[in-house]
C-alpha positions as CSV (number, residue, x, y, z in Angstrom):
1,X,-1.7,37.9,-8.9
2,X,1.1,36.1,-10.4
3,X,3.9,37.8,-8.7
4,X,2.1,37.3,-5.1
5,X,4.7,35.3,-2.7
6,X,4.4,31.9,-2.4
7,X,2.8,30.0,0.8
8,X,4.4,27.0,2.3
9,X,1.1,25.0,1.0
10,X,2.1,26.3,-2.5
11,X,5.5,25.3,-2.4
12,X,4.7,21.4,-0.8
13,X,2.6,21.3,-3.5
14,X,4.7,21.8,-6.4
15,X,7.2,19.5,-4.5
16,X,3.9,16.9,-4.4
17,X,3.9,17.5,-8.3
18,X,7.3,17.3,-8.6
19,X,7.4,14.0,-6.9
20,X,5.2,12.6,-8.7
21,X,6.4,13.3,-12.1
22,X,9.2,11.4,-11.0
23,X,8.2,8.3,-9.3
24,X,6.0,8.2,-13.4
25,X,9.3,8.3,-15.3
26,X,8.8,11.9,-16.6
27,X,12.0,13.4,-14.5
28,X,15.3,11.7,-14.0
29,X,16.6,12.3,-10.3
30,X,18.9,14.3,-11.5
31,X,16.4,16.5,-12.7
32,X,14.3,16.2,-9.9
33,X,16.7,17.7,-7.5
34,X,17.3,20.5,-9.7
35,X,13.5,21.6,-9.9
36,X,13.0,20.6,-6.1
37,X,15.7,23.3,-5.4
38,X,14.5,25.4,-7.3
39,X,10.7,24.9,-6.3
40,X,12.0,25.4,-2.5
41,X,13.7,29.1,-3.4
42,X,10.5,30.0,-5.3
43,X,9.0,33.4,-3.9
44,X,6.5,33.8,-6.6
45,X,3.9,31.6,-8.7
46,X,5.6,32.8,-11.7
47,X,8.7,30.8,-10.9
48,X,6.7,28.0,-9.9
49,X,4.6,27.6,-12.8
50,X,8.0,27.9,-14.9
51,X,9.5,24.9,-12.8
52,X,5.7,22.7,-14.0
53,X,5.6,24.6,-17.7
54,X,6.7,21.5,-19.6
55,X,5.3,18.8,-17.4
56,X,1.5,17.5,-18.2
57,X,-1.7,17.7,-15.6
58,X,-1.4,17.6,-12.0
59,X,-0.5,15.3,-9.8
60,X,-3.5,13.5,-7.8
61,X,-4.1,15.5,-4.3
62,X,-2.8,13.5,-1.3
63,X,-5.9,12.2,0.6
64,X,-6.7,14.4,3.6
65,X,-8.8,11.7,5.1
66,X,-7.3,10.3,8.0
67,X,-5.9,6.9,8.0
68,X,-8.4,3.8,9.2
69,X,-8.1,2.2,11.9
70,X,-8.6,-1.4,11.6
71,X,-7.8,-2.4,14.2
72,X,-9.2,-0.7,17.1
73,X,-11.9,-2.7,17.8
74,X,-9.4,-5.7,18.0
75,X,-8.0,-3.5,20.3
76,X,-10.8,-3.4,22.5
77,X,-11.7,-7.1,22.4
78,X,-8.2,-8.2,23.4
79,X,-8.8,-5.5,26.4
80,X,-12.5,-7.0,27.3
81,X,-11.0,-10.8,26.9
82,X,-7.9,-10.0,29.2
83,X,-9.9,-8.0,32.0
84,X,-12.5,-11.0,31.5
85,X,-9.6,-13.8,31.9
86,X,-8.1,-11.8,34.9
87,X,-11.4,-11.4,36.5
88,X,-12.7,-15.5,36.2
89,X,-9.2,-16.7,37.2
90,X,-9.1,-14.7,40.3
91,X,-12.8,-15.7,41.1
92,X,-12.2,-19.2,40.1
93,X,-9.0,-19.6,41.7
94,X,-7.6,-21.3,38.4
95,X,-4.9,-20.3,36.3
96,X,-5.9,-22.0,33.2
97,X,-8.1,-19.0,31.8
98,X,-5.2,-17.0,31.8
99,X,-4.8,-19.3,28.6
100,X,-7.6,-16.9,26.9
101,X,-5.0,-13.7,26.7
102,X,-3.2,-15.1,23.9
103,X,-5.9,-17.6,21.9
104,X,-8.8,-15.0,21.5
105,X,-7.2,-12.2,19.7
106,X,-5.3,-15.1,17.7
107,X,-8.7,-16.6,16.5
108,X,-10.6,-13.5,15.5
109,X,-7.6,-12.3,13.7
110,X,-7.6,-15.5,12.2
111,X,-11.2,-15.5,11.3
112,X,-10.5,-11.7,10.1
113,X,-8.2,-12.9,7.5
114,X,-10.0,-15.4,6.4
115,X,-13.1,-13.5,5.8
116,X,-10.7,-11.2,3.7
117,X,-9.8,-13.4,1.7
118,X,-13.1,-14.2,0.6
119,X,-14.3,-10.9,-0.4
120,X,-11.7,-10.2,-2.0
């Protein structure tokens, strides 16, 4: 079905293709904004593959994993270590483990990074 309308998916992904031939040097942005105009009033895949006719392969997919999160179990230790500091300085009666807050996270990143840089 060539003449079939377009999707919104279709379109964002000849604008993905479009992109990407230019950030590669294929399409000058002068081009570029021609065909992404063009790409955007598309209604039919006929159009579209006219817009991509002279322009090789695909473009790689965008990855539909969702982003890591590196740092969320950072985020939990800097939660533990400031409930723990709270906790022992209102039981102990002294201020000075307060002084945990800031050092702990600092010293695991630290550690992090340095581990990264040795695997790497």
């Amino acid at each position: 079905m060539p003449y079939a309308r377009l999707s919104t998916a279709d379109r964002e992904r000849a604008l993905h293709e479009l992109a990407h031939h230019l950030s590669v040097g294929r399409l000058s942005p002068v081009e570029f904004e021609e065909l992404t105009t063009r790409a955007a009033a598309a209604t039919s895949r006929v159009e579209l593959a006219g817009l991509l006719a002279d322009l090789p392969g695909q473009a790689p997919r965008p990855s539909t994993e969702p982003p890591a999160r590196p740092l969320a179990p950072v985020a939990v230790l800097s939660a533990i270590v400031v409930l723990g500091a709270v906790g022992v300085s209102v039981l102990s009666g002294s201020w000075l483990w307060l002084l945990l807050i800031p050092v702990v996270p600092a010293v695991i990143l630290g550690v992090r990074a340095i581990f990264a840089r040795r695997t790497v």
